[in-house]
C-alpha positions as protocol buffer text, in pm:
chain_id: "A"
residue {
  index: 1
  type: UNK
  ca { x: -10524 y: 21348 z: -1613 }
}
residue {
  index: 2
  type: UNK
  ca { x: -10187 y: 21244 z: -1621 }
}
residue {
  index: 3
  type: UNK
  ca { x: -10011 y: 21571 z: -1606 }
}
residue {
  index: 4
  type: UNK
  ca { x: -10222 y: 21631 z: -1303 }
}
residue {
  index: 5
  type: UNK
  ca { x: -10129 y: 21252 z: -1134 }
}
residue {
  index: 6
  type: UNK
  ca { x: -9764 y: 21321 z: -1179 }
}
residue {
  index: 7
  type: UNK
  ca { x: -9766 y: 21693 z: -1037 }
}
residue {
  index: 8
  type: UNK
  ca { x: -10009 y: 21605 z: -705 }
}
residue {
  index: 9
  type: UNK
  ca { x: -9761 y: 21305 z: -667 }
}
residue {
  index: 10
  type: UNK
  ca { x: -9471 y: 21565 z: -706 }
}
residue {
  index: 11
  type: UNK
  ca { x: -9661 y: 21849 z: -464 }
}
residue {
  index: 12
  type: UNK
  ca { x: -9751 y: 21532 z: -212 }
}
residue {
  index: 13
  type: UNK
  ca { x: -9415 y: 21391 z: -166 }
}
residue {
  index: 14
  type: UNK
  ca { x: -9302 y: 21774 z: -131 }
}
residue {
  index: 15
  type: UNK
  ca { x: -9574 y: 21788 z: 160 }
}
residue {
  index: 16
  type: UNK
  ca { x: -9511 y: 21504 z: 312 }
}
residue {
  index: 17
  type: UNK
  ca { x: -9158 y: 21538 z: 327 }
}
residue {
  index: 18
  type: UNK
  ca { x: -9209 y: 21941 z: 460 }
}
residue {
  index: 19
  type: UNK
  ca { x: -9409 y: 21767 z: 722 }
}
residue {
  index: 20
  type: UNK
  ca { x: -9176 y: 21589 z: 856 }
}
residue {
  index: 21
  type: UNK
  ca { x: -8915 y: 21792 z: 864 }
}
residue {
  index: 22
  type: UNK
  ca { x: -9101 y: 21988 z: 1046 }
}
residue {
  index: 23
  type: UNK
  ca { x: -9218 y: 21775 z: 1307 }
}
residue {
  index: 24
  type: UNK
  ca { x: -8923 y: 21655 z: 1370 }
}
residue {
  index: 25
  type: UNK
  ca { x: -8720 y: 22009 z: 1400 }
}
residue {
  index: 26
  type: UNK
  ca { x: -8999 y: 22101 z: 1640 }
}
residue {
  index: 27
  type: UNK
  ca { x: -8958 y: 21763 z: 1815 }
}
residue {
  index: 28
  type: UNK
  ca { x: -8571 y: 21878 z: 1857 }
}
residue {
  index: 29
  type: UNK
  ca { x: -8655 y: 22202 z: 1934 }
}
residue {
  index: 30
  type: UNK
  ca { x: -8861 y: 22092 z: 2284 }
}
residue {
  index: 31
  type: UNK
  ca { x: -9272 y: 22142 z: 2365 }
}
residue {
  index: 32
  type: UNK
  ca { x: -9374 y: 22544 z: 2326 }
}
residue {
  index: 33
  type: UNK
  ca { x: -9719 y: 22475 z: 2486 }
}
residue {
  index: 34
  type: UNK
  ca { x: -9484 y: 22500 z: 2846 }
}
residue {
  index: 35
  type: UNK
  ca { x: -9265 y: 22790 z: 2765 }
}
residue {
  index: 36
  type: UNK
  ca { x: -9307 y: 23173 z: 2879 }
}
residue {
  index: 37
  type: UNK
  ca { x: -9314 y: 23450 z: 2594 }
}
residue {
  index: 38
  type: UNK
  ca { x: -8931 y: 23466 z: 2628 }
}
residue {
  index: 39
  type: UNK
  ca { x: -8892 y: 23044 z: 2561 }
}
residue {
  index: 40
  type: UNK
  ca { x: -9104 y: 23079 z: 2257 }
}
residue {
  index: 41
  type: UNK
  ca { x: -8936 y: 23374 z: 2111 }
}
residue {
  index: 42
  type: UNK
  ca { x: -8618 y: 23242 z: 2175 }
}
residue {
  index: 43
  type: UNK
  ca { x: -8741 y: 22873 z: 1988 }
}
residue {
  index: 44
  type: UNK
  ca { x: -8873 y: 23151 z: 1746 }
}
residue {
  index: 45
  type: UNK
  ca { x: -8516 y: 23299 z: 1657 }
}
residue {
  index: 46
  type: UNK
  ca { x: -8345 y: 22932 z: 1663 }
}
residue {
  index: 47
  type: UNK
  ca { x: -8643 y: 22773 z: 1425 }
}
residue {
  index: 48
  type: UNK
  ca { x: -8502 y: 22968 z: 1165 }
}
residue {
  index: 49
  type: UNK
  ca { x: -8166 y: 22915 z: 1176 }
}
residue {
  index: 50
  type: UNK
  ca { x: -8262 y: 22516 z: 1209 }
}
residue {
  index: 51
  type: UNK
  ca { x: -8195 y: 22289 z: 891 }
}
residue {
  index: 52
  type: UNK
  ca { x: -8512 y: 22078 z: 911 }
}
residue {
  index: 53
  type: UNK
  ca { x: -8719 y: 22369 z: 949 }
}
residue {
  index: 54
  type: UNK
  ca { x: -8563 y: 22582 z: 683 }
}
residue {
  index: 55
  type: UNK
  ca { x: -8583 y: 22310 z: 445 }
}
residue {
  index: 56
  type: UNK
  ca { x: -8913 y: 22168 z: 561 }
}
residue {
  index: 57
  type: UNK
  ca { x: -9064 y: 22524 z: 508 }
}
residue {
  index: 58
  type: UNK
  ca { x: -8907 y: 22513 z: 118 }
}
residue {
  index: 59
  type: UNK
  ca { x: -9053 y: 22178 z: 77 }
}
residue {
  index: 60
  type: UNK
  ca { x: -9394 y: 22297 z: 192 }
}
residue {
  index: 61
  type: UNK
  ca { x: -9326 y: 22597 z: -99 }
}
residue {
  index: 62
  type: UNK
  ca { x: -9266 y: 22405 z: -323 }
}
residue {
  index: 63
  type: UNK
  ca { x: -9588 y: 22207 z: -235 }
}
residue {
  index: 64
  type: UNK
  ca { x: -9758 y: 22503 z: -223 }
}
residue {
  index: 65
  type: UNK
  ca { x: -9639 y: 22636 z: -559 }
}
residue {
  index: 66
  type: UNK
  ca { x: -9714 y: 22298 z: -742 }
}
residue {
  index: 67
  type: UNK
  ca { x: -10087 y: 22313 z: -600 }
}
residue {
  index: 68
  type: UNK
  ca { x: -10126 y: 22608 z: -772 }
}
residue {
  index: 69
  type: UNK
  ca { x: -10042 y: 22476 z: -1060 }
}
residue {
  index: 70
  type: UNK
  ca { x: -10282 y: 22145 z: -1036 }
}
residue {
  index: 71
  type: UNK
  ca { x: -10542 y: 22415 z: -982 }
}
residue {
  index: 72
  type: UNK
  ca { x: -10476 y: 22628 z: -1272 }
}
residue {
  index: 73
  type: UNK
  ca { x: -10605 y: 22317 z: -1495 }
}
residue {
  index: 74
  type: UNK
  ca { x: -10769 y: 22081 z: -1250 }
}
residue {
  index: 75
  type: UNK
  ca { x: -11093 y: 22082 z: -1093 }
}
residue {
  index: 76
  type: UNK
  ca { x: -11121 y: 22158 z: -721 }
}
residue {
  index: 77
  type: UNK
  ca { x: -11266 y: 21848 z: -634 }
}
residue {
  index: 78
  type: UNK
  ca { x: -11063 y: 21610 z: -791 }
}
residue {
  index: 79
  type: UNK
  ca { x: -10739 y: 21757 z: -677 }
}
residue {
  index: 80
  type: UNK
  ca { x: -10809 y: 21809 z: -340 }
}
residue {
  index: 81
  type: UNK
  ca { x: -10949 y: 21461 z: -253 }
}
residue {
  index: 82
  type: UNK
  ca { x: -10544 y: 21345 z: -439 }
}
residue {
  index: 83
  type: UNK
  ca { x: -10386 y: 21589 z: -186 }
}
residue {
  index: 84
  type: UNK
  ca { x: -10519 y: 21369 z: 76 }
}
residue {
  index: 85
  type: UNK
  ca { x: -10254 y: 21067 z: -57 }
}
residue {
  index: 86
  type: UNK
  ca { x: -10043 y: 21329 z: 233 }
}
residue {
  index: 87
  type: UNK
  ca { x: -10204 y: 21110 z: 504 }
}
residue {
  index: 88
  type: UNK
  ca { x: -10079 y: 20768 z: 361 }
}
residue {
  index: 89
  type: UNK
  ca { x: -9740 y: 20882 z: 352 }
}
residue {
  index: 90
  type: UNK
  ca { x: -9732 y: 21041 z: 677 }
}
residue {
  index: 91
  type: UNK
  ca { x: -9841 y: 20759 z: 838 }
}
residue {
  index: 92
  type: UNK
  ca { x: -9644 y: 20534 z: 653 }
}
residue {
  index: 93
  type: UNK
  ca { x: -9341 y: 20741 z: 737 }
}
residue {
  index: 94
  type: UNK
  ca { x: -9402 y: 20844 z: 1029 }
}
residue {
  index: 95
  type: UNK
  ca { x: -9397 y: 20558 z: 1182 }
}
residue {
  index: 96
  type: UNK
  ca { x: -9045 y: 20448 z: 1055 }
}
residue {
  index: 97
  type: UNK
  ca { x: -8854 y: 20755 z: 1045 }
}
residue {
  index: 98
  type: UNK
  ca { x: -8984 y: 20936 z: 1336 }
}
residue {
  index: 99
  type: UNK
  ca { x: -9080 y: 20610 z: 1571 }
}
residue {
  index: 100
  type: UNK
  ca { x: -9452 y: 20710 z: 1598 }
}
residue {
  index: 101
  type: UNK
  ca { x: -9717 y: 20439 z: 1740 }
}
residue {
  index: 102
  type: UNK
  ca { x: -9940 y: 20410 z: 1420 }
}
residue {
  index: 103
  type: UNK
  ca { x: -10219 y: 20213 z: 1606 }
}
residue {
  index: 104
  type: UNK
  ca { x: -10434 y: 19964 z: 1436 }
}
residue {
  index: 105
  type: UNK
  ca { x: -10762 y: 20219 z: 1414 }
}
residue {
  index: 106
  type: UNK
  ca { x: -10537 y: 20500 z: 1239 }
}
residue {
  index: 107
  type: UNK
  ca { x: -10409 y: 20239 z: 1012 }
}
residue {
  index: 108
  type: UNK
  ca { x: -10750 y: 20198 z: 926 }
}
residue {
  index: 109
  type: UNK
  ca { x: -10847 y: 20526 z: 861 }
}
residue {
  index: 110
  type: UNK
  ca { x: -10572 y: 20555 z: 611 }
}
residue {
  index: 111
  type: UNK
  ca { x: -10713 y: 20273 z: 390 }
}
residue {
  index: 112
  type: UNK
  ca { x: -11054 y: 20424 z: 395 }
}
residue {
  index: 113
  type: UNK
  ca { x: -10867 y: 20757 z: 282 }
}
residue {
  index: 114
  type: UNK
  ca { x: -10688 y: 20561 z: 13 }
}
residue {
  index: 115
  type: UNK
  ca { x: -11005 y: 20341 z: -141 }
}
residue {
  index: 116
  type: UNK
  ca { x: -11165 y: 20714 z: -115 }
}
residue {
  index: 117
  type: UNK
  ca { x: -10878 y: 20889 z: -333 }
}
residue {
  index: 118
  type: UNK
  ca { x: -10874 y: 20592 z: -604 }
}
residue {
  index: 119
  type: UNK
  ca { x: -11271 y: 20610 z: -628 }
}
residue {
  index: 120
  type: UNK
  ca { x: -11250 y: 21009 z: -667 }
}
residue {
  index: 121
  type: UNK
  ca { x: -10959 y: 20971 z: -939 }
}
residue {
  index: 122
  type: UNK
  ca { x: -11095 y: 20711 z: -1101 }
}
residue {
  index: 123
  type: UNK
  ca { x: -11469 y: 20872 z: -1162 }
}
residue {
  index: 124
  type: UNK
  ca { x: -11260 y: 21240 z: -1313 }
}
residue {
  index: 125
  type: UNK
  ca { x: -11166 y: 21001 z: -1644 }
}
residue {
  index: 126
  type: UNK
  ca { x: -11523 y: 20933 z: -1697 }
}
């Protein structure tokens, strides 16, 4: 069980931190949801020359490769239920490095996620 703590905590951080890379590169890049075929290909070609999102993609790789991993010697429903520690973080973070509003109900949320992940963890050592 340890092996597996110390690799989702690994694959989470590397999540998290893909996340908000990405977020913010997007953020710097402007809103796609108002752009014409050409303004989104164009945003296309520059997302991947961009720093944040090049790196925030590797991050989410190497999340992606370490989930394997858990996978390989975990069962499904104890390691996804960890994966969801993603949420604290991004909230957490969010919040301070990207200036989000984190409102009181979404702050709640997160706690219920969190009692939830320490209940699952806690009943796979039994």
């Amino acid at each position: 069980m340890f092996k597996t703590v110390v690799v989702m905590l690994a694959a989470v951080t590397a999540g998290t931190i893909g996340d908000l890379l990405l977020a913010s590169g997007m953020k710097e890049l402007g809103d796609i949801s108002t752009m014409n075929l050409k303004g989104i290909l164009r945003v296309a070609v520059q997302a991947l020359t961009t720093p944040k999102l090049v790196f925030g993609t590797a991050m989410l790789a190497i999340f992606f490769f370490l989930w394997l991993a858990v996978l390989s010697w975990e069962d499904l429903s104890v390691a996804l239920p960890m994966q969801a520690l993603n949420y604290i973080l991004v909230a957490f973070l969010s919040q301070y490095l990207l200036h989000e509003v984190v409102s009181p109900m979404r702050w709640a949320g997160t706690v219920l996620v969190a009692i939830g992940v320490i209940m699952i963890t806690k009943s796979s050592g039994a």
